[in-house]
C-alpha positions as a printed NumPy array, in Angstrom:
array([[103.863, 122.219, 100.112],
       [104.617, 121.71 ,  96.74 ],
       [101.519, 121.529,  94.218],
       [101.791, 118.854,  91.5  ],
       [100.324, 117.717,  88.099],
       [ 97.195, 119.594,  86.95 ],
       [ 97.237, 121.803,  90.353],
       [100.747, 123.378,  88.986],
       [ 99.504, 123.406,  85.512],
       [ 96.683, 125.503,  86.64 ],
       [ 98.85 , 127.662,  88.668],
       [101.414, 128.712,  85.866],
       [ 98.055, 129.291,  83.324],
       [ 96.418, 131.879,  86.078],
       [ 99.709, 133.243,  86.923],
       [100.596, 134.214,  82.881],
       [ 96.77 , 135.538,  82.927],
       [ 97.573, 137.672,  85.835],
       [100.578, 139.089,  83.816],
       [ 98.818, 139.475,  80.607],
       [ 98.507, 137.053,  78.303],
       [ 96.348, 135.444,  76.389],
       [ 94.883, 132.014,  76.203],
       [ 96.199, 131.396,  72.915],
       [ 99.828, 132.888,  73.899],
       [ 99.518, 130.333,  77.08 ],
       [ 98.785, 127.447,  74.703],
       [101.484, 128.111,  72.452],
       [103.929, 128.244,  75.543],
       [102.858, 125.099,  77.073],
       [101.951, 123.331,  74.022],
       [ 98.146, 123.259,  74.632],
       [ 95.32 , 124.538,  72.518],
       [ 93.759, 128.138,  73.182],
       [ 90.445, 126.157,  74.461],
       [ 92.354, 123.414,  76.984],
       [ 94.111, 126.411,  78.339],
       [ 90.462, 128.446,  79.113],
       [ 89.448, 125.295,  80.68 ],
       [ 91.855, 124.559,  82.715],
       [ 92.039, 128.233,  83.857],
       [ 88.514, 128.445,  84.7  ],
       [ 87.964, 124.482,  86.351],
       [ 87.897, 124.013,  89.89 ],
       [ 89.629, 121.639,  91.651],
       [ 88.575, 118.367,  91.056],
       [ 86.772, 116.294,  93.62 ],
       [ 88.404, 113.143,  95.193],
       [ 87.001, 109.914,  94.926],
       [ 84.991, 109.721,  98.343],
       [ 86.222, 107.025, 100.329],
       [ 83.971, 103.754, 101.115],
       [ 81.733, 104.257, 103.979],
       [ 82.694, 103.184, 107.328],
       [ 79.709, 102.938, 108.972],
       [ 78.831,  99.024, 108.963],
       [ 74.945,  99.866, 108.082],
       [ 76.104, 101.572, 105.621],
       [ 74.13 , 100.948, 101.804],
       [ 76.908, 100.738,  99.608],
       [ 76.438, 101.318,  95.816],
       [ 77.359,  98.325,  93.386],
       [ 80.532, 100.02 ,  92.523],
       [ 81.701, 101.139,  96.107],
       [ 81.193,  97.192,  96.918],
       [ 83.153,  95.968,  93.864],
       [ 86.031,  98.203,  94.631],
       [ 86.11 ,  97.033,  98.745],
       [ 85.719,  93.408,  97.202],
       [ 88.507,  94.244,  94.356],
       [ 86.071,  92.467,  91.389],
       [ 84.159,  94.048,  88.634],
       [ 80.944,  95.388,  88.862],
       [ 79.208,  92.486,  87.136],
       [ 80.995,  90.422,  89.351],
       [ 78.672,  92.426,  92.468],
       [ 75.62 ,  91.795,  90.21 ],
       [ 76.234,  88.044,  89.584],
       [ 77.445,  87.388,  93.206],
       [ 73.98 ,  89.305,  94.077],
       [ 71.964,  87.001,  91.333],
       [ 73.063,  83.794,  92.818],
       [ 72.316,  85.217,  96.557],
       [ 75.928,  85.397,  97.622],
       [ 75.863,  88.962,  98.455],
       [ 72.282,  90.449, 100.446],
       [ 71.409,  92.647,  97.857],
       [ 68.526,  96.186,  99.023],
       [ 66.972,  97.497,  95.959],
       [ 65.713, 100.597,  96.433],
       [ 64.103, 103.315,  94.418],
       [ 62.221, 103.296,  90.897],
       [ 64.956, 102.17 ,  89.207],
       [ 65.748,  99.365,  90.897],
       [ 69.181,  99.524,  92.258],
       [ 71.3  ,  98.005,  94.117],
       [ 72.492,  98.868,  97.576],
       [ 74.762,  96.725,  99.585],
       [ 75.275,  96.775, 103.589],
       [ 79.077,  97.831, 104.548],
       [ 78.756,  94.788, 107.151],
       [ 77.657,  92.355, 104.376],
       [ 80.38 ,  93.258, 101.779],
       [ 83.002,  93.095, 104.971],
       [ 81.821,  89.801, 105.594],
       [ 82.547,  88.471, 102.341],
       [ 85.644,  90.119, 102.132],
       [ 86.276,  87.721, 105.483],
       [ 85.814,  85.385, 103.987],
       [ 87.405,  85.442, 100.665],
       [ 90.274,  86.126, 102.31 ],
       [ 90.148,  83.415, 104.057],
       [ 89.784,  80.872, 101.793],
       [ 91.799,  82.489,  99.34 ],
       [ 89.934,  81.275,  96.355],
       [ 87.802,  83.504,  94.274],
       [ 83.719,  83.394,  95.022],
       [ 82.624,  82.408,  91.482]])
């Protein structure tokens, strides 16, 4: 399997530290500054997005539901104002937490209207 974009970067920068060189001879051969190359070379992996719950009592957080829903975040908080969207707040700062089956529900039926919730 082929590695690709920042994975392969990474690669060739440990590979020319194996052999030798250093950070500021990397740079200069991949056109990247002495301190982008150390940070590259010492970063792990980064973490994927974790996908949306699937359970359906799920608590979803206000940005999980916006991106199942395909709105804006303030979009979540106004549908949850007006009582569109059962909203759990939990904790001392308030937030919000939304049930997977509520947020599939409206996705029902957005779709099936076709029209946007206001």
């Amino acid at each position: 399997m082929q590695q690709t974009g920042s994975a392969a970067r990474r690669g060739q920068i440990v590979s020319m530290r194996k052999a030798g060189l250093t950070y500021a001879e990397i740079g200069r051969r991949l056109g990247m500054t002495r301190q982008r190359v150390s940070q590259v070379a010492k970063s792990k992996t980064t973490a994927r997005k974790k996908p949306a719950r699937k359970d359906p009592s799920a608590l979803l957080t206000t940005a999980e539901a916006a991106e199942l829903l395909s709105v804006h975040v303030n979009t979540i908080r106004r549908w949850s104002n007006k009582g569109i969207l059962k909203t759990y707040i939990i904790g001392p700062r308030n937030d919000r937490r939304f049930k997977r089956r509520g947020v599939d529900k409206l996705l029902r039926k957005k779709s099936a209207t076709g029209q946007a919730m206001s």
